[in-house]
N, C-alpha and C positions, 0 to 999 in steps of 0.2 A: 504494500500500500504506500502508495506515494505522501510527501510531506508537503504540507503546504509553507508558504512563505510566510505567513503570519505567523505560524508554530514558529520558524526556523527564528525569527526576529524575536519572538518572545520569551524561549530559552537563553537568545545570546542577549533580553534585556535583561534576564533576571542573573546572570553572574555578571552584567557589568551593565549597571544602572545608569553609565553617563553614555554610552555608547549612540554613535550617530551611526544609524543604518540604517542601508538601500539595498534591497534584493530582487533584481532580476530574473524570470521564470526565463531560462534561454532559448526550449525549445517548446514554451507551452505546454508542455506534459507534467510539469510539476514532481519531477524528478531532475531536472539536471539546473544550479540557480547560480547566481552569482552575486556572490554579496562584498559588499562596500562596507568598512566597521573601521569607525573615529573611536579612538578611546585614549583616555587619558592613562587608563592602567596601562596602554602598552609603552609610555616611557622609556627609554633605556632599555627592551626591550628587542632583540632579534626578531628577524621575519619568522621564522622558525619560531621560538617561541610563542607571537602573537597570534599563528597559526592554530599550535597548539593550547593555545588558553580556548580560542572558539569552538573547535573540536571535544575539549573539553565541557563545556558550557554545552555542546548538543548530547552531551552524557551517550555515547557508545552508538546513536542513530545514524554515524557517517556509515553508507557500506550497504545499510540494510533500507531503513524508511528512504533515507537521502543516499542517491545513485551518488551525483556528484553536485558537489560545490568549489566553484572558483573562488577564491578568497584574495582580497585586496586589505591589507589592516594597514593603519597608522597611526601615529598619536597628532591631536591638534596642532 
């Protein structure tokens, strides 16, 4: 069962509350998104890491509910 983008935004608001995010359905089937994530926690912060804080925040649904996600992070 596919995820929708509103789930995907509301996990990654609830481990980071300041978060600015934009997610893109890429092929309209709401399985493959691409999301855009401002966040001040990623700071001093590696790509790699920031990745893995989102990943993280979608608690284990990369793979399974979510085919794939492009991910773009930064901090402000």
């Amino acid at each position: 069962m596919a995820m929708q983008a509103a789930e995907i935004e509301r996990m990654i608001k609830e481990a980071l509350p300041d978060a600015q995010i934009k997610i893109d359905d890429l092929r309209g089937d709401g399985d493959h998104y691409a999301a855009h994530v401002v966040s001040a926690a990623f700071a001093g912060k590696s790509r790699v890491q920031q990745h893995q804080m989102i990943y993280k925040a979608l608690k284990g649904r990369m793979g399974g509910e979510l085919h794939a996600l492009m991910l773009t992070t930064s901090a402000p």
